[in-house]
N, C-alpha and C positions, 0 to 999 in steps of 0.2 A: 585604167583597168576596169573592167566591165564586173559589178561586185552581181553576186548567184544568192539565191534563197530557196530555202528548203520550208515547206509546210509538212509539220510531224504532229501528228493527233495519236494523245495513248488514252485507247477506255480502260480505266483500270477499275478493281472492286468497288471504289468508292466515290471515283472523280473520273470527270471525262479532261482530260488539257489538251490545248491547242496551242503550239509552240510557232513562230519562225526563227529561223537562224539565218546565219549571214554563213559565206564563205571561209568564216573566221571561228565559226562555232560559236558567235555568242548570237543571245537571246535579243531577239528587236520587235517581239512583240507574241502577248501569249492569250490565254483564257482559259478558265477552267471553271467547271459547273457540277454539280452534286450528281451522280450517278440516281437517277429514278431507278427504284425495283419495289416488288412487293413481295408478300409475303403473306399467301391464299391462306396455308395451315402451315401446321407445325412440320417441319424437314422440307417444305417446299421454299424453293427462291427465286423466282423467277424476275426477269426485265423484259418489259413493253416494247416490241419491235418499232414500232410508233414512233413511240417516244425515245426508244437510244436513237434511232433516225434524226429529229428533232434537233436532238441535244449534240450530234455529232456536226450537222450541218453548222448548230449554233458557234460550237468552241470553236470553228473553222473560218468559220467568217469573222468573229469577233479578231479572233489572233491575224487576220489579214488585214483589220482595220487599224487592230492596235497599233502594228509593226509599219502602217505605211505604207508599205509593199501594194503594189497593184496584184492579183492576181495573176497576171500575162506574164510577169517576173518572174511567176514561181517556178525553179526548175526541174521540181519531184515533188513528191505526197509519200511521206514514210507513215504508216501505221504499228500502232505497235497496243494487244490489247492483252486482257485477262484472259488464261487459255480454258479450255476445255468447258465454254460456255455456248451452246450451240441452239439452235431451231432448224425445223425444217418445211419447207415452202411448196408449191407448184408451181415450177417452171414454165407454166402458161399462163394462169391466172395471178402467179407471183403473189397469190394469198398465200399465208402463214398459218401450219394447222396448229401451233399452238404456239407460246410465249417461247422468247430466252431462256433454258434452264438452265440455273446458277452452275458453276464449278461445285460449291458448297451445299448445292441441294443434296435432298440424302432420300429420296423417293424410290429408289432405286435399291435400298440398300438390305430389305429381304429379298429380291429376286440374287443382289446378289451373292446372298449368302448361301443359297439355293446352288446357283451355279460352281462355287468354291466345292460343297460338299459332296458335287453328283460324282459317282464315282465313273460317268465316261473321262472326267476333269481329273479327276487325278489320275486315271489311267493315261492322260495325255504327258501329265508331269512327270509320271512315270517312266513314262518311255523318252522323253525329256533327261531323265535324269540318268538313265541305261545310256544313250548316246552321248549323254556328255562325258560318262567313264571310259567311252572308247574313243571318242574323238580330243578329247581335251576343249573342245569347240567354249566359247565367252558365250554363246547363242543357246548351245543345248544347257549352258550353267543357268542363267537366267530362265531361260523355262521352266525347268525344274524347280525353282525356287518360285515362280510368279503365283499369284493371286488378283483376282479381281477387286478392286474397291467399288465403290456406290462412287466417287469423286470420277472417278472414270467415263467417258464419254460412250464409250462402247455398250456400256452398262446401261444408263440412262437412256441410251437411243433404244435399246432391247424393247424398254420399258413402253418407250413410246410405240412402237411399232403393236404391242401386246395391247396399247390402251387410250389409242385416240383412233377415233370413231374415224374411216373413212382412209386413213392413208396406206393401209393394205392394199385395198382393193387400185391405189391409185398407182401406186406403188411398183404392182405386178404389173399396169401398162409402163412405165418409165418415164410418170411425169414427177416424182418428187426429186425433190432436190436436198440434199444436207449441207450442214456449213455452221463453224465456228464465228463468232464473231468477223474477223477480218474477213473470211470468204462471204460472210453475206455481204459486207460494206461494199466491198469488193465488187458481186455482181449487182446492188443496189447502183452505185458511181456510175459504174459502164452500161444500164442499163441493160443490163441480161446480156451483155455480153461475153464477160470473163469471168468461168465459175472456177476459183481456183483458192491453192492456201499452198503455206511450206513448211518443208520440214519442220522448223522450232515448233510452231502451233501443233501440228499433226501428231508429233511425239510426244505429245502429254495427252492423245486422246485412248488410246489402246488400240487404236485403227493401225498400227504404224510398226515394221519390225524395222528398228534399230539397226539391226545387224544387217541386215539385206539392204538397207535404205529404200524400201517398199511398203508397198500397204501388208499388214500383219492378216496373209490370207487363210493362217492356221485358225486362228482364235474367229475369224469371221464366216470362216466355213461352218466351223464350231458351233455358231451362234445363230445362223440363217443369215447373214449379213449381203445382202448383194452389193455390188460396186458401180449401178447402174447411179444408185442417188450421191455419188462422191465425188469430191471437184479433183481438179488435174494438180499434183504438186508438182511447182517450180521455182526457182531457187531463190532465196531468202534477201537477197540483193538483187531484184531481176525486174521482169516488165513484166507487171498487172493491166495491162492497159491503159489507157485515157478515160480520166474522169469528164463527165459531161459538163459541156461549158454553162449549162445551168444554175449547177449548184453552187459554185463560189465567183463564176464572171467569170473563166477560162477553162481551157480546155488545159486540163495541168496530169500529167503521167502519174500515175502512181507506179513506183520505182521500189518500195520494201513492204513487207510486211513479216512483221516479226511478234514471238510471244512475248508479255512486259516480261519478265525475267530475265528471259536470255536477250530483249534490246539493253536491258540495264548494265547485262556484264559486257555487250560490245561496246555502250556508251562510256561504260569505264576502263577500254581500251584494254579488258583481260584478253589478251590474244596466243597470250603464250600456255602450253599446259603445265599447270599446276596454278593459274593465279586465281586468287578468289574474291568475290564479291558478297559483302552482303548489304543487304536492303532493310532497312527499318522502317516499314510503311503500316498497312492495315496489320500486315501479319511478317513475323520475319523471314528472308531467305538466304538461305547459305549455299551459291552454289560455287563450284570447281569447277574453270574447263581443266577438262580430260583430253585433250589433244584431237588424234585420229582415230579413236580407239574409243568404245563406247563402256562403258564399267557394267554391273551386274546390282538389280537390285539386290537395296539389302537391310534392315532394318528402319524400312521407312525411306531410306533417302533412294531416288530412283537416276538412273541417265536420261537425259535427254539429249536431242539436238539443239546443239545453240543455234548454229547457222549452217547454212549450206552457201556458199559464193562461184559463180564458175563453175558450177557439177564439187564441191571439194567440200565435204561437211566438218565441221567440229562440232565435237562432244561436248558434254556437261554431267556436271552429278551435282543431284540438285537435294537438298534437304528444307522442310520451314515447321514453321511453329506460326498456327491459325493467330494467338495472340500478340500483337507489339501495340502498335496504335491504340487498338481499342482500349488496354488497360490504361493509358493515360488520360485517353478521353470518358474513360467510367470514373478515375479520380474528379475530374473537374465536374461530372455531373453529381457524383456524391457529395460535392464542395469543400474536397481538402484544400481544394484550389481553385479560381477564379477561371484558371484558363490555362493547358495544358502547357505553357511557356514559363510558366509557374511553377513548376513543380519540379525543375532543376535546382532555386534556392532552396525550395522548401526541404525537399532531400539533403541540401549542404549542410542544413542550418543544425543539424544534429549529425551525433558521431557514429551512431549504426543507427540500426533499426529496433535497438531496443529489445531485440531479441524475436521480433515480430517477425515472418512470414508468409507472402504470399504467394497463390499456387496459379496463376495464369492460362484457367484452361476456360474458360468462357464457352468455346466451340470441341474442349475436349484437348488433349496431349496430342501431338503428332509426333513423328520423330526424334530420338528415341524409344521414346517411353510406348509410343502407338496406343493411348486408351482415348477410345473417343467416349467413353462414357466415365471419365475423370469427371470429377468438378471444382470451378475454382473457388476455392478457401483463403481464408485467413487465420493463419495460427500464432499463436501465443500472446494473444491480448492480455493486458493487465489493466489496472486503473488507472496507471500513470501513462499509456501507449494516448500519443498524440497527433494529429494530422501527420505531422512530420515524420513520425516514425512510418505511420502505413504509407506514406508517400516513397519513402525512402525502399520500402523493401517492398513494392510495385514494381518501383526503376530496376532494382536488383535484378528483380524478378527474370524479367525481358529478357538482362544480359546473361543466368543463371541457366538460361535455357539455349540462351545462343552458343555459348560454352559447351552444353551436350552436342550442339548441331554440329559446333567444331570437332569436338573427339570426335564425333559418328566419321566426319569427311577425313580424318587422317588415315581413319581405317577401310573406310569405301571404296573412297574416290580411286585407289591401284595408282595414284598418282605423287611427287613428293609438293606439298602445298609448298610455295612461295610466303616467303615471312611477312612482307605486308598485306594486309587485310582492305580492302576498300567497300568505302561506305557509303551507301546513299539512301534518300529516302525520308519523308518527313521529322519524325521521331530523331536521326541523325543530327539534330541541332541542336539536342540536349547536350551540354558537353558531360555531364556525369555520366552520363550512358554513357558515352566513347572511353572516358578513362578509366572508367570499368571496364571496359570489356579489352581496354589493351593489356588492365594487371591481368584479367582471370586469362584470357588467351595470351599472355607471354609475348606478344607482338605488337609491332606499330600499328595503330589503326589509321588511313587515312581520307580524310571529309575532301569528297568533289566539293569545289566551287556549284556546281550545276548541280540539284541534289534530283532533279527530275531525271534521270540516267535511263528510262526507259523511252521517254519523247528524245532525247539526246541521241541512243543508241539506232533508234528507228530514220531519225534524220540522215546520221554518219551512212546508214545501210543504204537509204535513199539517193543519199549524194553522192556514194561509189556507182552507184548505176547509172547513175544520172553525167560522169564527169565530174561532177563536184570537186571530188579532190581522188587522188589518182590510188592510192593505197595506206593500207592500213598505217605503215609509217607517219604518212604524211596527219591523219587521224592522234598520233597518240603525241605529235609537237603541239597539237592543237587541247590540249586537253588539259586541264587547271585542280590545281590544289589548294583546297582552303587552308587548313590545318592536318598534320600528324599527331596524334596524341604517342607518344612515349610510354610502354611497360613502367610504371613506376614498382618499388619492392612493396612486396606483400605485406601488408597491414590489417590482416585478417581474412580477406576475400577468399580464400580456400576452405578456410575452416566454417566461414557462413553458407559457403556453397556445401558444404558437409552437410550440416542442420539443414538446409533447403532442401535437400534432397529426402531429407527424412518427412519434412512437409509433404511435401511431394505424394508421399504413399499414403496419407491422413485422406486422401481427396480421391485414390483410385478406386476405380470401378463402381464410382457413388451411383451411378444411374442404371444400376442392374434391379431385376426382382430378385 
């Protein structure tokens, strides 16, 4: 039998990986490298087109050599990246008028507060919200309820079009070009010839109406937005073209591209509506598929598209919190710990937290709570609170928050969630995190074997188009469990999530005048 290989590269916030897999789903050779960006001033986050280029060709070749695999082997190229991180080029000279702008940049974030308050804006929601009392319509609900964020892609492009020298005027002949990470890779690979992205990525830019499964022509009309600089969407399992035999030694299809989130819930085979995923990485994510049916923002957590396969989309309701990782990696640089692997016993090694509290907003609260000018605190130190204690109610922390993202999703998502919880994602290897969060969420939690579920999810996408394996069935035989953690009975974790909450409010709105 003739064994298939998939090369699956996720740029994610903080890491570029370069996976292969076999036929089989397992891993035979990877690599992964520090994500370059920088950081001009204060609210800007930009990454080196340059340099993610570099760094992307690097994890790709490394993981070809690790794995052994000849390149000519490879039977697809799934990508799978960080969403709503974009630039924009000229399509002739294929220079770049300026850098990568973060997802998390916030440059954006007076104009759009600007646009929120102008009263044509909320005459739009208005009439938004009149239509939805006579239609019933999921589409006029969400209008009426929407807002712009600065995180928003829509937003940020505004920005640029208002304040880089030169791509107006280029603009109005129909040489620029726009594109989220995977669409630039994308026409980078094929050499200017395939300018293209799909749904998952597009739907977390505001370019995109859900409901129609088209580009959102209201808000872009709204905005001045032409569609002249925008690439063609097609489907999230489908043909991006052929990468140049240049860059890796063959001429190898690129077969997915998908947003990291939503490859992480198809890599953890959620296929049915209501299962849920979360991710324990940079930052946490809690999302829901919602089936065929897209939900309505609502306190922060928003719909997206997970995928589109065959013309056929599924939904998603996606909720996160900016903080997971990085709080454990601030512990080991404070040196409660050596090394973030550490601070699972060290949290064991005492029986609470001492009464201690911390409030994990580094980048600000997100959903529920939505204060992006929180800050993160520590409350009730004493003389006797000792590494162990702050380490201990850090770890809480994470889970203390993922517990809101859950309540939010029971009441959003219009969907009945599924009792097990799956997890994946760095941070996921702590096991005091996981049995925490199966007492305060009431459910099994249960740890992929593959805790990379977004290089995973972009492969499986890859290898359906590709032939690889023939349907999603065939996908979830293939698919491994490390451990389930068990609900254990309550031993206090409600009533510390009580006090935590009341931390919680010590820390809001600290970044006001």
């Amino acid at each position: 039998m003739e064994s298939h290989y998939i090369l699956s590269v996720d740029v994610g916030t903080t890491t570029i990986r370069g996976h292969v897999y076999n036929e089989k789903a397992e891993l035979v050779g990877e690599s992964i490298r520090k994500l370059d960006f920088i950081v001009p001033e204060r609210g800007y986050v930009e990454i080196v087109p340059d340099s993610l280029w570099a760094q992307f060709l690097t994890v790709g070749a490394e993981a070809l050599t690790n794995s052994k695999v000849p390149a000519s082997k490879i039977d697809a190229l799934g990508i799978s990246v960080q969403r709503a991180t974009f630039t924009t080029w000229n399509k002739h000279t294929m220079a770049h008028y300026h850098n990568f702008i973060s997802w998390n940049d916030t440059r954006s974030a007076q104009y759009t507060d600007s646009v929120n308050r102008a009263y044509t804006f909320r005459g739009l929601k208005g009439g938004a919200k009149i239509l939805k009392w006579i239609t019933g319509s999921r589409r006029y609900e969400a209008a009426s309820v929407f807002s712009f964020t600065a995180q928003l892609v829509i937003m940020r492009l505004c920005w640029v079009l208002d304040n880089i020298k030169g791509i107006r005027e280029d603009l109005a002949n129909g040489d620029v070009l726009f594109g989220t990470i995977e669409t630039w890779l994308v026409w980078k690979l094929t050499e200017g010839k395939v300018h293209a992205t799909d749904p998952s990525n597009l739907s977390a830019t505001g370019l995109y109406d859900l409901f129609i499964a088209n580009w959102n022509s209201i808000h872009m009309n709204y905005l001045g937005l032409p569609r002249s600089l925008l690439p063609e969407i097609r489907d999230t399992s489908g043909d991006f073209g052929i990468c140049s035999e240049e860059f890796f030694g063959a001429a190898i299809p690129i077969r997915a591209l998908v947003g990291d989130q939503q490859g992480a819930l198809f890599g953890q085979c959620c296929f049915d509506s209501g299962d849920v995923k979360l991710t324990l990485g940079t930052g946490a994510f809690m999302v829901v598929n919602t089936g065929k049916m897209p939900s309505v923002p609502a306190r922060g957590a928003y719909p997206l598209v997970a995928w589109r396969i065959k013309g056929e989309i599924c939904y998603a309701m996606e909720c996160n919190q900016s903080d997971c990782g990085t709080v454990v990696e601030w512990g080991a640089a404070m040196g409660y710990y050596r090394s973030p692997a550490e601070s699972e016993e060290l949290a064991k090694s005492v029986d609470s937290s001492g009464g201690v509290y911390f409030v994990p907003a580094f980048k600000g609260l997100l959903a529920p709570v939505n204060d992006l000018c929180a800050c993160a605190c520590l409350v009730g130190l004493t003389p006797k609170t000792r590494p162990a204690h702050v380490t201990r109610a850090m770890l809480e922390s994470i889970m203390f928050r993922c517990k809101q993202l859950y309540e939010l999703q029971k009441v959003v998502s219009r969907v009945k969630l599924n009792p097990t919880i799956r997890v994946n994602g760095g941070a996921s290897q702590n096991n005091f995190l996981l049995q925490l969060a199966a007492n305060l969420l009431k459910n099994p939690i249960e740890r992929a074997t593959n805790l990379d579920m977004s290089c995973l999810g972009a492969a499986f996408l890859a290898g359906l188009a590709a032939g690889v394996w023939k349907d999603k069935e065939e996908l979830k035989r293939l698919r491994k469990t490390d451990v389930t953690f068990q609900p254990q009975p309550i031993t206090g974790e409600d009533r510390e999530f009580e006090m935590w909450e009341r931390a919680l409010q010590r820390g809001a709105k600290w970044y006001t005048d």
